[in-house]
C-alpha positions in Angstrom: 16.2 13.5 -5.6 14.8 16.9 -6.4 15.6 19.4 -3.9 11.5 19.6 -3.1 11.3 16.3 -3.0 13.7 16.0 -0.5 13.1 18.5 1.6 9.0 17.1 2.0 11.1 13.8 3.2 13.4 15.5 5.8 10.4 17.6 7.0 8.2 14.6 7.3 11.1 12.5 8.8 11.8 15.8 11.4 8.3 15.4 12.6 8.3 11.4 12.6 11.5 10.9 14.4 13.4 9.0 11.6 16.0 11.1 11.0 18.8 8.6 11.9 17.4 6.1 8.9 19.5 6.3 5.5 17.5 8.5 3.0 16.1 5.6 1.2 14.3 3.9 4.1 13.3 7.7 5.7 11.8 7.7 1.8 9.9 4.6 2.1 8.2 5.4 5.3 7.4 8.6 2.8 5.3 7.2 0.2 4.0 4.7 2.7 2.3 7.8 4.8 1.6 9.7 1.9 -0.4 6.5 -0.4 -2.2 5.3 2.9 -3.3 8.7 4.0 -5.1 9.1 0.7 -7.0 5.7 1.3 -7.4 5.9 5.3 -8.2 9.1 7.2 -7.4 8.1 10.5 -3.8 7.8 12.3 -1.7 5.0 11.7 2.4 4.4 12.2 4.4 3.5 9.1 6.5 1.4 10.7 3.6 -1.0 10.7 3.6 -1.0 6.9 7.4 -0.4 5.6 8.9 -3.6 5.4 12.7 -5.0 7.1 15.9 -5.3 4.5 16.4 -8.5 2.7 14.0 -11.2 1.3 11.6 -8.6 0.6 10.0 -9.5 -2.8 10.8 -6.2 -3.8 7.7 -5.0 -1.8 8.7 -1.9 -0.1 5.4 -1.0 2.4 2.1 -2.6 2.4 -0.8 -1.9 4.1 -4.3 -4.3 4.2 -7.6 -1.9 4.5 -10.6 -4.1 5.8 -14.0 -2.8 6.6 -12.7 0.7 7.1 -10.1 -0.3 9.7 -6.1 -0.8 8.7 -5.2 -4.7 9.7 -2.2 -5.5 11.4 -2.4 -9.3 11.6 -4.1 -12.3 11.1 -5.8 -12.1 14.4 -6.9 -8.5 14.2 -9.0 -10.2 10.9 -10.7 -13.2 12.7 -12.0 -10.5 15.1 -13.9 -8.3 12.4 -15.5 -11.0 11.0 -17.0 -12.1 14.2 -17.5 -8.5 14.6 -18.9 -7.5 12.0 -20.0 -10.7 9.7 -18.3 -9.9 6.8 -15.1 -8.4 5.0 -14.5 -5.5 2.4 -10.3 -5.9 1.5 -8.4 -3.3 -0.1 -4.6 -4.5 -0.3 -2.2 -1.6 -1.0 1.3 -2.6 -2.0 4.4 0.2 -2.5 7.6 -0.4 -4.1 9.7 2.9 -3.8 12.9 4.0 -5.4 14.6 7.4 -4.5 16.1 7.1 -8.0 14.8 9.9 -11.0 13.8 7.3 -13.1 11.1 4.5 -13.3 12.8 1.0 -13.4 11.4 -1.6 -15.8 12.8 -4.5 -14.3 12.1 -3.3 -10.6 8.2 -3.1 -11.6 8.4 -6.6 -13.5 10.0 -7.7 -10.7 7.4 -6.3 -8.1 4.3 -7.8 -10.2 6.0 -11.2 -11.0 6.5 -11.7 -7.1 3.3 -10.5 -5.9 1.4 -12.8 -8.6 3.8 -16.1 -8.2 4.4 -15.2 -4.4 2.5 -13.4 -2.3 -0.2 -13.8 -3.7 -0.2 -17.6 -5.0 -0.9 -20.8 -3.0 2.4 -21.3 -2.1 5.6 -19.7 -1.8 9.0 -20.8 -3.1 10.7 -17.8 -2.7 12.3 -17.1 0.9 10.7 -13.7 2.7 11.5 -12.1 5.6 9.1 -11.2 8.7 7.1 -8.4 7.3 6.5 -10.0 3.8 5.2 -13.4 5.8 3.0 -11.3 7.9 0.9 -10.3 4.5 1.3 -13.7 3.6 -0.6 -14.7 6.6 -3.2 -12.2 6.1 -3.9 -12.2 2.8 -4.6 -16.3 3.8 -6.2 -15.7 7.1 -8.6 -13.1 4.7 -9.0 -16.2 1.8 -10.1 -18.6 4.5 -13.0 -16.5 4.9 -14.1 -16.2 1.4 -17.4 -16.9 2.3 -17.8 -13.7 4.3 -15.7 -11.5 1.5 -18.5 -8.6 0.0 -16.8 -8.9 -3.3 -13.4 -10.5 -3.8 -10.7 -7.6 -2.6 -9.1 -4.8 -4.5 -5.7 -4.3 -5.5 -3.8 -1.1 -5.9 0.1 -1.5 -6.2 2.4 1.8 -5.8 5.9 2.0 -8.1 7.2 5.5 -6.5 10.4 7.2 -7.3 11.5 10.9 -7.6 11.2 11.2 -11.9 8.7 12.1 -14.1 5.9 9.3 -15.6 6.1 10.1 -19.1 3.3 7.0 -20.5 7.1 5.4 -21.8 5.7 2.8 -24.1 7.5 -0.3 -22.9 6.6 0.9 -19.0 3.0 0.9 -19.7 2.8 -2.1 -21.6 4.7 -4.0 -18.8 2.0 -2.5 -16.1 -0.9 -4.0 -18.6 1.1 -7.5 -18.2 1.5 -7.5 -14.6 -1.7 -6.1 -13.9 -3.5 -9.3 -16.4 -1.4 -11.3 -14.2 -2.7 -10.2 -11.0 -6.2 -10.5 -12.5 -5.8 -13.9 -13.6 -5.1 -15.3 -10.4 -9.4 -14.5 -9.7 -8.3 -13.5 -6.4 -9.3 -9.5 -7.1 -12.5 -7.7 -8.4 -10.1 -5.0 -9.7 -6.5 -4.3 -10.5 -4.4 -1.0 -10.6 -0.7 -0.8 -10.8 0.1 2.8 -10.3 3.2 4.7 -10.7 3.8 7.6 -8.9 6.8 10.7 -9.7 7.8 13.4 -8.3 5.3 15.9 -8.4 2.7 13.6 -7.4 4.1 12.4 -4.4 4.8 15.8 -3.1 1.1 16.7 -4.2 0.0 13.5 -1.8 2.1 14.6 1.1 0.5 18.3 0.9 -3.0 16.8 0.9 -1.8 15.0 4.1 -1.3 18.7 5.7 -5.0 19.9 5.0 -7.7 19.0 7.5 -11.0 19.6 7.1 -13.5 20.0 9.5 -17.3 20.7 9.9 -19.8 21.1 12.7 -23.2 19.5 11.9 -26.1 20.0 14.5 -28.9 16.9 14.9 -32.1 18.7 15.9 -33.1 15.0 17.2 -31.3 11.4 18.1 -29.9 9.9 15.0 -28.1 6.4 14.7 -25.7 6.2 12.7 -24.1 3.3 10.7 -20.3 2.4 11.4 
């Protein structure tokens, strides 16, 4: 890992109070803050979306955006449709490697398990806690179909601490998985990211910078939710 790199993970890690993980998990809980906070503005913990050792279908931190609001299980979903009547689903799914260089078989790994796993009818693999807590959401969310906007979106993360350099066999194994994700007609759209160095620690910085404005109302306005 870079030495800027690495210091944004012990800085963020200071301030989280993971110190005492190993540098690979402290660098999971990284991306995960850093990919989530570009999508979602509000708070959230990221030990609610970085998922246990073992079993993990090589899904490193996931996090389910519905209606504006982060879901944490398949409960939390059955209450925002009766809230609200309907559902707008954004799945986000991070695989991350402290390694300096992007893995083909990791990502063909990642895609082949979220298409013939996670994401299919049934599973055959074996998963561990976390990864059959998106199971059951990602089902909890299909059973209501009928109350979907549009069918979800899909954005899946490969992160690691190198350089994306459009590699020719890299890019044309991210078309593959992503036709296989679309192929499933589960999602309205499909990206399959990767994610170096320098744009991680650009997404962390962005984390760093509020913004803030005062508006005045000269009368009563509602506003939407």
């Amino acid at each position: 890992m870079d030495p800027i790199t690495s210091a944004l993970v012990k800085e963020f890690s200071t301030a989280q109070g993971i110190t005492e993980y190993g540098e690979d998990k402290q660098f999971e809980h990284f991306a995960a803050h850093c990919i989530v906070s570009e999508r979602y503005e509000d708070e959230f913990d990221t030990s609610d979306m970085v998922v246990g050792e073992g079993q993990d279908l090589n899904v490193d931190a996931f996090a389910i955006k519905i209606n504006g609001r982060l879901a944490t299980d398949a409960e939390f979903i059955d209450d925002l449709v009766a809230l609200n009547g309907y559902l707008e689903v954004e799945f986000i799914i991070i695989q991350a490697k402290t390694s300096s260089s992007f893995d083909g078989a990791a990502l063909i790994a990642l895609g082949d398990n979220l298409a013939n796993e996670i994401f299919a009818e049934h599973q055959t693999m074996p998963a561990n806690q976390d990864v059959r807590r998106l199971i059951a959401m990602k089902e909890r969310i299909f059973s209501h179909a009928g109350k979907l906007k549009e069918n979800p979106l899909c954005k899946v993360y490969y992160v690691c601490t190198g350089t994306w350099k459009d590699d020719e066999y890299l890019v044309a194994a991210i078309d593959r998985k992503k036709r296989d994700l679309l192929d499933t007609n589960l999602f309205s759209s499909v990206n399959f990211l990767p994610i170096g160095a320098r744009e991680i620690q650009d997404l962390y910085r962005a984390t760093r910078t509020s913004i803030s404005r005062e508006i005045t109302f000269s009368s009563l306005v509602t506003l939407p939710a």
